[in-house]
C-alpha positions as CSV (number, residue, x, y, z in Angstrom):
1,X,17.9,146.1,34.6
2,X,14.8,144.0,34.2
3,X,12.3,145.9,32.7
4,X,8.7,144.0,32.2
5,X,9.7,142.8,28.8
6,X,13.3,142.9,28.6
7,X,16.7,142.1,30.5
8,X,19.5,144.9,29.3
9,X,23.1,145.0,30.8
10,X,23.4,148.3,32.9
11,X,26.8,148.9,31.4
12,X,26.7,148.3,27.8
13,X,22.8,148.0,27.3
14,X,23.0,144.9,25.5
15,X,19.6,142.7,25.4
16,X,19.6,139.5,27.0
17,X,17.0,137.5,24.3
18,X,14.8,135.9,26.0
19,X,12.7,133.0,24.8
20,X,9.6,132.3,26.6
21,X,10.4,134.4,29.3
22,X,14.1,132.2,30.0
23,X,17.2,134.3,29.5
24,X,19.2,132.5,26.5
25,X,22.4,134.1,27.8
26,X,23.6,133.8,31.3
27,X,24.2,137.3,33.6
28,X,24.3,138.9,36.4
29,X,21.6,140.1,38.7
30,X,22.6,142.1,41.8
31,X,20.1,143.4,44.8
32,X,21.7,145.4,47.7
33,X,19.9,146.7,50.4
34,X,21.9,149.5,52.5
35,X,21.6,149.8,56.0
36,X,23.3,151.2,59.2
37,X,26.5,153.0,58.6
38,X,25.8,154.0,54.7
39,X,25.2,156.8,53.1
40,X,22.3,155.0,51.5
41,X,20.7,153.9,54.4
42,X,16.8,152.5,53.2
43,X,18.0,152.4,49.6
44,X,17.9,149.5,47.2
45,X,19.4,149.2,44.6
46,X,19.6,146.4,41.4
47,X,21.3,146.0,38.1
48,X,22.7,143.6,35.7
49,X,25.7,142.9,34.0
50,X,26.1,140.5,30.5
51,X,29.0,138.4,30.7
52,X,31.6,140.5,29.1
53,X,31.0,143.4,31.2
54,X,30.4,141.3,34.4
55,X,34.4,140.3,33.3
56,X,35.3,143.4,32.8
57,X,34.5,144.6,35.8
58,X,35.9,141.5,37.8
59,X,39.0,142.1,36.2
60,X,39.3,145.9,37.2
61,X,39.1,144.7,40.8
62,X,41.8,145.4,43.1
63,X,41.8,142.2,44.9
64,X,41.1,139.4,42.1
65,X,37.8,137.7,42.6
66,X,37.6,134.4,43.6
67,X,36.8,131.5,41.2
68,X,36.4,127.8,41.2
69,X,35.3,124.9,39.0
70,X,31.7,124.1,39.4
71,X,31.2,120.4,38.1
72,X,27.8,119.5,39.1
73,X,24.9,121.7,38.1
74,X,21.7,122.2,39.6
């Protein structure tokens, strides 16, 4: 959850440090707007994870994620 001066995990509430305003830890940020056929339809809703509960939860996953070596970065 990105508040306007901080980025903190919505599982573990860990800070993501941020040094003029770049994250110094990588993470994940989600949006989802529901639509048609939800029982959220018009809702949005965002979190983020750190990188240990990001793998956490990947690894509780019923069907394992998908992953792949990324050599080039942008």
């Amino acid at each position: 959850m990105k508040t306007e001066e901080k980025i903190i995990c919505n599982c573990c509430r860990k800070v993501i440090a941020e040094r003029n305003a770049i994250p110094m830890a990588d993470y994940l940020h989600v949006e989802k707007e529901w639509g048609y056929f939800s029982n959220k339809d018009g809702q949005k809703q965002e979190f983020d994870l750190c990188e240990d509960c990001c793998d956490a939860w990947i690894k509780s996953l019923q069907i394992p994620a998908a992953s792949q070596e990324v050599t080039e970065f942008v």
